[in-house]
N, C-alpha and C positions, 0 to 999 in steps of 0.2 A: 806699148801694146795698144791696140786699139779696139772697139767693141764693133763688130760686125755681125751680117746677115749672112749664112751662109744657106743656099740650098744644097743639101747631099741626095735629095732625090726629085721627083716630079712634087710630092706632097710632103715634106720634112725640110721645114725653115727653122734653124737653130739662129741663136743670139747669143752671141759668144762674145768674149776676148782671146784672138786670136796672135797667134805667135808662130812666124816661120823658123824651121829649125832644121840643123843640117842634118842627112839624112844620105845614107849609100842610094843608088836608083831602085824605084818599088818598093825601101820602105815607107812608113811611116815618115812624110817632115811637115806637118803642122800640129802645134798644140794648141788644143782647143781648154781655155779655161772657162769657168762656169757654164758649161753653154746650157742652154734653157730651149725647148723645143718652144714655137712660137706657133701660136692659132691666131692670137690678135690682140691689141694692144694690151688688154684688161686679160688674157689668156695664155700668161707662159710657166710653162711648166718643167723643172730641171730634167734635161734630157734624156736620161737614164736614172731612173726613180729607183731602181732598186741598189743603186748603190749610194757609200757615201762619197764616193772619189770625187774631186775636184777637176781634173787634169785627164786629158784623153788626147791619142795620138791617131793621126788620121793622114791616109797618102792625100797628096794635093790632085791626086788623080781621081779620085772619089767627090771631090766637089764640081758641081755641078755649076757654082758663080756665086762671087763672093758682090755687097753690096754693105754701101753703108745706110744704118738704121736713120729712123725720122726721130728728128729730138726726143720727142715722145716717148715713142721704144726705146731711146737710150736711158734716158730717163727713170720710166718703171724698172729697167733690167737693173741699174745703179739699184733702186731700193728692193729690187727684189737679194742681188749678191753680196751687199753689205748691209743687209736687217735695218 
């Protein structure tokens, strides 16, 4: 698994570790683990705050472009999802 940038909209950049997964056509086939909504390096926030789930399933057709993070970013997300 690897930890990436995904944007899902024009303004919603997650930081995730992401996982492809097989999937019938239209559903769901990416698992998105920890993902953390991302404002900026010192600003990420777990993407859905009101729950406690870990794990979230998302069509690959909903991402808008997947990129890899700057050390940096990977870096804080590491201390942000292992404490």
């Amino acid at each position: 698994m690897a930890i990436k940038c995904i944007l899902v909209d024009i303004d919603n950049v997650l930081i995730s570790e992401l996982e492809e997964v097989m999937a019938e056509p239209g559903e769901p086939d990416c698992r998105l683990i920890n993902p953390y909504r991302f404002f900026d390096e010192e600003d990420m926030k777990p993407w859905i705050g009101a729950t406690n789930q870990k794990e979230f399933m998302l069509r690959s057709e909903d991402i808008l472009t997947i990129a890899d993070p700057s050390p940096e970013v990977s870096k804080k997300y590491i201390e942000l999802t292992t404490g």
